[in-house]
N, C-alpha and C positions, 0 to 999 in steps of 0.2 A: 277406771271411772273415779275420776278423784282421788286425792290421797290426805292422809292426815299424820300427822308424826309429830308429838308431845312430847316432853323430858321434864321431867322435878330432878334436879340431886344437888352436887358439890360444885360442878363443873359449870362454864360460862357454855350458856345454852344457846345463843345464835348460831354458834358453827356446828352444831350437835343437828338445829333444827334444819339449817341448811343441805350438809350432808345428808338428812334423810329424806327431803323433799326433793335429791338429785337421784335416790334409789327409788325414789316413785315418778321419776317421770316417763317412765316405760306405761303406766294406767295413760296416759293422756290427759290432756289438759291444755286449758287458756289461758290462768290466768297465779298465780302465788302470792305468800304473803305470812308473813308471821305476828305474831303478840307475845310481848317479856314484859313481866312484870318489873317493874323499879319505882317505889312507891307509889306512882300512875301505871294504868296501861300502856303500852308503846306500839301501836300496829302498823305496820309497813309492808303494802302490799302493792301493787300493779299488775296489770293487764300484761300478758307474754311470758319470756320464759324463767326457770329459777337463776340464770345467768341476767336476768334482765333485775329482776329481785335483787341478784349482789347489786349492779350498778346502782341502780336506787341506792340502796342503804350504803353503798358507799359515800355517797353524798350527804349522809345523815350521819348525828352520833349517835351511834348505837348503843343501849344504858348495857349496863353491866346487871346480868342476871342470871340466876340457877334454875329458871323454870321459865317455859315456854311452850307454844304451841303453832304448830307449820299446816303451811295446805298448800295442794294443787287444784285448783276448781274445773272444771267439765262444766259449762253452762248447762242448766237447765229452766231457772229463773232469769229472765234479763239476759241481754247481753254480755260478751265478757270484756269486761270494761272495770277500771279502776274502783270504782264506787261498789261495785257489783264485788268483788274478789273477795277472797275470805282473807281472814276475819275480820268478823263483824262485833261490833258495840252493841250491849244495853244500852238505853236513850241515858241513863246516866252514869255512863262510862263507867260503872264498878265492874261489868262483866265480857268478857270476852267470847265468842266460841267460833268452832270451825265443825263443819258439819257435810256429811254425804248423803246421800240418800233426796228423798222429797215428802215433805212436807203434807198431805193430801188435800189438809183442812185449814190450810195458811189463810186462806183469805175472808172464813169467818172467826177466825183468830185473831187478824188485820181488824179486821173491823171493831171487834168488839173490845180490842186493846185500844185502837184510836178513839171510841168513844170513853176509854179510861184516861186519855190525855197522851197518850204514847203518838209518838212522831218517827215517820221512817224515811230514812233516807237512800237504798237502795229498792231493788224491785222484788229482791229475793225471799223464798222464804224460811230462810237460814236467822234473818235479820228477827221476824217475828220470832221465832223459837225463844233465839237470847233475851225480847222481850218480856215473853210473857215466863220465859225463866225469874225476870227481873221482878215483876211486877207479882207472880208466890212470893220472893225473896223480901222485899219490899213490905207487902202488906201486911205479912204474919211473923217477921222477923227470923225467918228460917237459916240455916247454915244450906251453904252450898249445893250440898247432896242431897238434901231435903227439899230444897226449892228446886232442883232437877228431877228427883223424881215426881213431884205434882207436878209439874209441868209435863211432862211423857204421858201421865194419863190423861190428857186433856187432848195428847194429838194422834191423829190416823196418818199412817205413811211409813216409810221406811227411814233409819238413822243411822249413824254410825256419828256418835259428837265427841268431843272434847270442849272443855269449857274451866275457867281460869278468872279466879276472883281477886281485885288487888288488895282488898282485905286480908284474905287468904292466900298470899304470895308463893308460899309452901307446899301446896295442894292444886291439885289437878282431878278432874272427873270425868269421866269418861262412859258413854251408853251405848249401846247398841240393837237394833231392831229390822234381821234381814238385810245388814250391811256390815261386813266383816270388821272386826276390830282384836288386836291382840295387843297383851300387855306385858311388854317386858322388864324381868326384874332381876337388876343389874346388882352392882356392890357400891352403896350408898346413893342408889340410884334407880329410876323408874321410867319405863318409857310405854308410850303405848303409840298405835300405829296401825296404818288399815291391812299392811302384811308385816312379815319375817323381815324383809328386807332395807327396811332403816335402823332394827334392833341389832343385827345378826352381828355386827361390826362392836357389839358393848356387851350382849349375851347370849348366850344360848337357851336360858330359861323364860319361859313363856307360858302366859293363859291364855289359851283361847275364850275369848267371850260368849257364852250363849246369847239367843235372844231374850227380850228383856230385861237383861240384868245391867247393875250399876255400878263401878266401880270407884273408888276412892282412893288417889294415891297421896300421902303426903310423906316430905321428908321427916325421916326418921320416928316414922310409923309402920305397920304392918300394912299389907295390901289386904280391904278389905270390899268384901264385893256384895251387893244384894240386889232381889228382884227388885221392880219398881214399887214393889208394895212393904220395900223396908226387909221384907224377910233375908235373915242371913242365908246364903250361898256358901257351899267348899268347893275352893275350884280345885282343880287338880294344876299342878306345874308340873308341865311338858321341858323335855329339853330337844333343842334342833336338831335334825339331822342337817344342818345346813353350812354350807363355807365360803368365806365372803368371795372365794375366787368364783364362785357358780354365778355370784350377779356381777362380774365382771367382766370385759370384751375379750382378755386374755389373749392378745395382738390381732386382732379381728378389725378390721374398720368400721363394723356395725355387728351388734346385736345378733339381727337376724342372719350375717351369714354364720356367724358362732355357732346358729341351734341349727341351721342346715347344716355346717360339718360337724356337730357332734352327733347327729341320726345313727351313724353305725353305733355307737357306744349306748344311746338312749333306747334304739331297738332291742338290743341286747341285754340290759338293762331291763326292760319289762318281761321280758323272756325270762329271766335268770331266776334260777330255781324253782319255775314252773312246769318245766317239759325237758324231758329228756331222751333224744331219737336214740342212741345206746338201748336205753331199758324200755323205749315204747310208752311212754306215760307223759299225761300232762294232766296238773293241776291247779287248781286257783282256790286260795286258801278261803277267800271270801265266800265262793259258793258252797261251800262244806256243808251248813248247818240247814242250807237251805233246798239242796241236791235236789231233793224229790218232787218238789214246788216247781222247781226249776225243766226238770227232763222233761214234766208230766205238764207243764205248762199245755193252756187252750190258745197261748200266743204270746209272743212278744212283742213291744211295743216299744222304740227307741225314742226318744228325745233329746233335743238341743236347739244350737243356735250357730247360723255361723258356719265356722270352718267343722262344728261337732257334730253339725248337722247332716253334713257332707261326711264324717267319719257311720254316723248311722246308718246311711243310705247303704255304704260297705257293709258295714253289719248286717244287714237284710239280706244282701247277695249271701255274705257268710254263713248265715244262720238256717237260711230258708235251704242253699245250695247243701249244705253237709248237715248240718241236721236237722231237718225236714219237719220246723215248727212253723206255723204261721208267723211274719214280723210284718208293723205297723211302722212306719219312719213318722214321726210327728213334729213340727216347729215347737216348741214349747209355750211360743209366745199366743198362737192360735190353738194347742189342746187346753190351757187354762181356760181360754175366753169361749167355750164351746161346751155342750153337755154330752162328754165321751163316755161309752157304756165300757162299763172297764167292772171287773167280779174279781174273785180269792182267785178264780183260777188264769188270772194275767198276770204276766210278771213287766214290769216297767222297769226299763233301764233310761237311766239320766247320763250325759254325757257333758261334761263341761272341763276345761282345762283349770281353772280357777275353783270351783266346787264354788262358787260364790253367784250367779248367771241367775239373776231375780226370776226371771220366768221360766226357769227349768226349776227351781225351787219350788216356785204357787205350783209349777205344772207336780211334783211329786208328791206337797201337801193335798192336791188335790185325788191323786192314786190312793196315798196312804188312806183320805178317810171312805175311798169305796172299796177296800178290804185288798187291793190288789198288793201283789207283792214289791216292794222297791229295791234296784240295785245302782251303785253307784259307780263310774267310772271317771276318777278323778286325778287330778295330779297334784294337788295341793293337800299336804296333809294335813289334817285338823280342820281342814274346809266346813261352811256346813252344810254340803251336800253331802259331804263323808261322815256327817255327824246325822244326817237328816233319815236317811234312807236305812232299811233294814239291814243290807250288807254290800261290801262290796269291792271293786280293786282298787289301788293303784298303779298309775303307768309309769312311776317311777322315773320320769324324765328330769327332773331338775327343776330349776327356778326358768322358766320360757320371758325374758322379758322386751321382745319385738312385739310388737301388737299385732303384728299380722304369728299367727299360728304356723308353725314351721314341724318340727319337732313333736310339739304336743299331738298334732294329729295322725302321724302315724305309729305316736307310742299307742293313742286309741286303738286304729287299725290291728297294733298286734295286738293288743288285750283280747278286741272282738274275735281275731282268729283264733286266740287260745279257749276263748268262753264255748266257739263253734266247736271245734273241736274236742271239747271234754266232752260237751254235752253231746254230740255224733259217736261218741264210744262208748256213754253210756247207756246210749237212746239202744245201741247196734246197729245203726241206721249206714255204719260206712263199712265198707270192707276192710281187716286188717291190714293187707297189703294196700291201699290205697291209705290209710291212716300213716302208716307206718313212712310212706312215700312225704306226706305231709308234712309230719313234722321232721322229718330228715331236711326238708325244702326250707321250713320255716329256718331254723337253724344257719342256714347257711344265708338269710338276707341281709345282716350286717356287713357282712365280708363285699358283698354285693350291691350295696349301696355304696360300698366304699368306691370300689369301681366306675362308677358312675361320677361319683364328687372328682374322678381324677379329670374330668371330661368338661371341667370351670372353664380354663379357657376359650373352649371351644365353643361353650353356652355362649361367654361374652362378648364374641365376635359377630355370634346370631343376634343377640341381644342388640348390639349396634347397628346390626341389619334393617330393623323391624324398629327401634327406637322414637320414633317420631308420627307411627301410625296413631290414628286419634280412636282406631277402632279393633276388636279381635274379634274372631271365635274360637273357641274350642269344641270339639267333638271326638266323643269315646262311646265302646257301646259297653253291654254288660258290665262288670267288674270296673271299669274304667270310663263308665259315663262320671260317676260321682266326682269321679278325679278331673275331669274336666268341666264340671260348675267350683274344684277347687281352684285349679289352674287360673281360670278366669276371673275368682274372686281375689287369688293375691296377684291379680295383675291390676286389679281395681283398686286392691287397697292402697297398695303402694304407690303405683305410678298415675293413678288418678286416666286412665285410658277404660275408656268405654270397653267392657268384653263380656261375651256370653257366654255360656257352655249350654251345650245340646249333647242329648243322645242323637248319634250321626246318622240313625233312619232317618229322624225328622228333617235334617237340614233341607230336603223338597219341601216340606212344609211351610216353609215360612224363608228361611235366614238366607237362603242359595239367595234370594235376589238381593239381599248386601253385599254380595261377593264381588269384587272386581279386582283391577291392579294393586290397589291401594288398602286392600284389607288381608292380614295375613292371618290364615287359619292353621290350627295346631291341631293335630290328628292324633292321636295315642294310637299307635296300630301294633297292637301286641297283643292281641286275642289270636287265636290259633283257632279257637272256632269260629269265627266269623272276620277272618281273615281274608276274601274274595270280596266278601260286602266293605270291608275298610276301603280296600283298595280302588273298587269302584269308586265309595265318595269322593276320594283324594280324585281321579279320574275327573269326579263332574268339575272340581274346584278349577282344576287346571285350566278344563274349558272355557272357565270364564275367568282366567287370569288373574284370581286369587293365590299369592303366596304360600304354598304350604310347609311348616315347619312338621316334620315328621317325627313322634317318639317310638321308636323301632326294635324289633329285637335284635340280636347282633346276629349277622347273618343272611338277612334278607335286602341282597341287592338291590332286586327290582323295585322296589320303593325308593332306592336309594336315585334311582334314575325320574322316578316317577317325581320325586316330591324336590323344592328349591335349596332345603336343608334339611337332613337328617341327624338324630341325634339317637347313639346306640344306648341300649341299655341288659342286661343279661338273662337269658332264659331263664325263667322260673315257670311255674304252676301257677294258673291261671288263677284261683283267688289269692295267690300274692302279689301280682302282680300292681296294684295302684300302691303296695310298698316302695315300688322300684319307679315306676312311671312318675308319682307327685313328685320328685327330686330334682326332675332337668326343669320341673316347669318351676318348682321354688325358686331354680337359680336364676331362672329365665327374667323370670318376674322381680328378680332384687338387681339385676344388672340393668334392665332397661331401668328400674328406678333410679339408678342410681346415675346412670346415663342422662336420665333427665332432670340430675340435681333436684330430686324431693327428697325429703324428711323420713329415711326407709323404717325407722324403728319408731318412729312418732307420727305418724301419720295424719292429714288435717283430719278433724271432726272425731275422730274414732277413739274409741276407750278398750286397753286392754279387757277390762270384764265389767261387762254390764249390767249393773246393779242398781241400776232405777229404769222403769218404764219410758 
């Protein structure tokens, strides 16, 4: 969801600004555009890609400058269109800014600045902010960060800004409010940006910004930081665990097959030094302080969005199945906007890949103030939903930067089966030898996904089979319903093909009568308990001359005869199994993308993380 990436130092800042505006184009985006200071502002921006931005400014001469600030826009005001792009002017050109987030209260801001003589020339309300920055600056003779922070108290909405004075050539400002921002600070040099990922290449030291607070970077000054009420702040400097080869394709043709074949390593990776089938144990350092809250819980209550919502729905099998709590799966974006009875004795877990996801956010500020407990499962360190909530893990996957979720959602999955599982040994609720069977299983699914990725080719043959259908289903039952409203969702995102997922009871209920030649349905039939019921549905499909692609376990012929394609995958234990199952459909879904020449790791309209309403 937009991107923003700033630099004050020594060095000539367009290619600095450039380069970072190419490691965020994984959020999505319409539209780019930069401002360098050289005794004027210089802004150069357009409608399309950051390869579209070079061509422009190669057309142009570009001033010579040590400070600058970059964007990628996500429309939300206006169209994305030239005029609309960031950055944007004060009406009289002393100021610059680029800004994320929405504005709430832009349009009696609009107004009451137009009655001050202020004139605007896009539709946005990024445009008003710079204004009515200008017009504190202006009236009362403020510096900078003075005239930024009265302005912030004036507005309701969400931010994440940067902003650039040509007065102040030198200095850079930067805020933030429920939209991610970090500042990196380099050797004679300073950058800030909406993640790690434009810094990472200059430093590994970094501040994560809280909400509210204000930043001030100038060359050869100290970083200094405060609420919007002036008060000084100490931030802490973090240093990255991060290496510029994790945000790079590393000979991959795309992004997202990178985060599908790195899953055995990422699996493994969340796993790592939490459980050990040798000694029988599994822990999660996050739930330590809060164990008792936790066993003793009156329910759990998952939230997210998305491909996390679909890892929750997992969670609820996991948690309800082996340790025998109540679970609640919730949208986030509908438990904010509703009055949920929630007490001390719920525990809410938040699930987002980014830890940045606005309305799993409200949805936890909303937990927090009814007394319930918060945990967080995130992938993003220093997120602030890893900041927000009372405790919680990491899935320790890497940097994910496909926009469709690959990777990140089954680092989820294991988290949730490791959280199940503690808490099933603590409660006593499972048998030791059936524990013991568990994580001896869990243990061995990396190796077993590996197996599976050997099985590419053969995906993309099916893939080319089925490539030009305008419509899918999917259908799984238990364990493997979830995985089939995910299936369906990265076959939408990417390939822009109509598809649903169903639990495969219902497909009498409704979807059977789309079925015909021309629609091919994918079946997950890997449940061993309701393995005659699979089978039947595949059965009705045939009858009516629907395609069926089968995910199978290895072994089971007679599906193999039953169904038009089969695709094997390796016995496991039946709640690991959407580990092993989501894998053929990831590939399934990037090959016909790809097959039908879309944009597999940028996808139209979509924002890696969704940080405005």
């Amino acid at each position: 969801m937009c991107g923003i990436v700033a630099y004050v130092g020594k060095n000539e800042a367009f290619p600095i600004l450039v380069q970072g505006l190419k490691r965020l184009e994984y959020r999505g985006y319409d539209s780019a555009g930069v401002s360098l200071v050289a005794r004027d502002l210089h802004v150069i921006k357009c409608k399309g890609k950051v390869s579209d931005l070079e061509e422009l400014a190669a057309t142009r001469t570009v001033p010579s400058s040590t400070s600058g600030i970059g964007h990628t826009r996500w429309a939300t005001h206006g169209p994305p269109n030239d005029i609309n792009a960031h950055p944007h002017y004060s009406g009289n050109k002393r100021l610059s800014i680029v800004h994320n987030g929405i504005i709430e209260n832009y349009s009696e801001l609009k107004e009451a600045l137009e009655n001050l003589g202020h004139v605007f020339l896009s539709d946005t309300d990024t445009e008003v902010l710079v204004h009515l920055i200008e017009e504190f600056q202006s009236k009362d003779k403020l510096k900078l960060e003075d005239a930024v922070r009265m302005a912030l108290q004036k507005v309701i909405g969400a931010y994440a800004i940067v902003v650039m004075d040509r007065e102040e050539p030198d200095k850079i400002v930067g805020a933030r409010l429920s939209s991610p921002l970090v500042v990196g600070i380099g050797e004679d040099a300073y950058f800030i940006a909406s993640d790690a990922s434009p810094i990472i290449s200059h430093t590994n030291k970094v501040v994560f910004l809280n909400d509210g607070e204000v930043v001030v970077l100038e060359k050869g000054k100290d970083v200094v930081i405060t609420n919007i009420h002036n008060e000084l702040q100490h931030p802490k400097i973090e240093e990255l665990d991060l290496k510029l080869e994790e945000i790079e394709k590393g000979g991959f043709d795309h992004f997202m097959l990178k985060e599908i074949f790195q899953q055995p390593m990422t699996v493994a990776d969340a796993m790592r030094g939490r459980l050990s089938a040798k000694e029988g144990w599994v822990v999660l350092g996050g739930m330590k302080e809060f164990i008792n809250r936790i066993v003793h819980a009156d329910r759990m209550i998952l939230i997210g969005c998305g491909t996390s919502w679909h890892s929750a729905l997992i969670g609820e099998y996991l948690i309800e199945d082996l340790a025998r709590i109540p679970v609640e799966v919730e949208y986030a974006s509908e438990f904010r906007y509703r009055k949920p009875v929630l007490s001390h004795k719920d525990v809410v877990i938040a699930i987002s890949q980014s830890g940045e996801t606005l309305d799993t956010m409200a949805a936890l500020e909303l937990a927090k103030k009814e007394g319930a407990l918060t945990y967080g499962i995130v992938n993003v360190v220093g997120s602030s939903i890893a900041r927000l909530t009372d405790s919680g893990s990491y899935i320790h996957c890497g940097p994910e930067i496909g926009v469709a979720s690959t990777k990140a959602f089954t680092g989820q999955v294991t988290l949730l089966s490791l959280m199940a599982l503690s808490i099933a040994k603590r409660r006593g609720v499972v048998a030791e030898s059936y524990f013991r069977r568990l994580i001896s299983e869990l243990e061995t699914i990396p190796e077993k996904i590996e197996k599976i990725l050997s099985l590419d080719e053969k995906i993309k043959w099916i893939a080319n089979e089925i490539k030009d259908s305008n419509n899918a289903l999917y259908l799984g039952r238990g364990y493997n319903f979830p995985v089939a409203l995910e299936g369906a969702l990265k076959l939408k995102e990417i390939s822009y093909i109509h598809a649903e997922g169903y639990p495969a009871a219902e497909m009498k209920h409704g979807p059977i009568a789309l079925i015909d030649e021309n629609m091919p349905v994918v079946v997950i039939a890997t449940n061993q308990s309701a393995f005659e019921k699979i089978k039947s549905n595949i059965q009705e499909v045939k009858a009516r001359k629907g395609r069926v692609i089968a995910i199978v376990t290895e072994g089971h012929e007679d599906l193999k005869e039953l169904a038009d394609y089969t695709i094997e995958i390796p016995l496991t234990l039946e709640p690991f199994t959407p580990l092993l199952s989501v894998v053929p459909l990831q590939l399934l879904s990037y090959h016909i993308a790809v097959l039908r020449g879309c944009n597999v790791d940028q996808p139209r309209n979509l924002a890696k993380s969704v940080t405005v309403e």
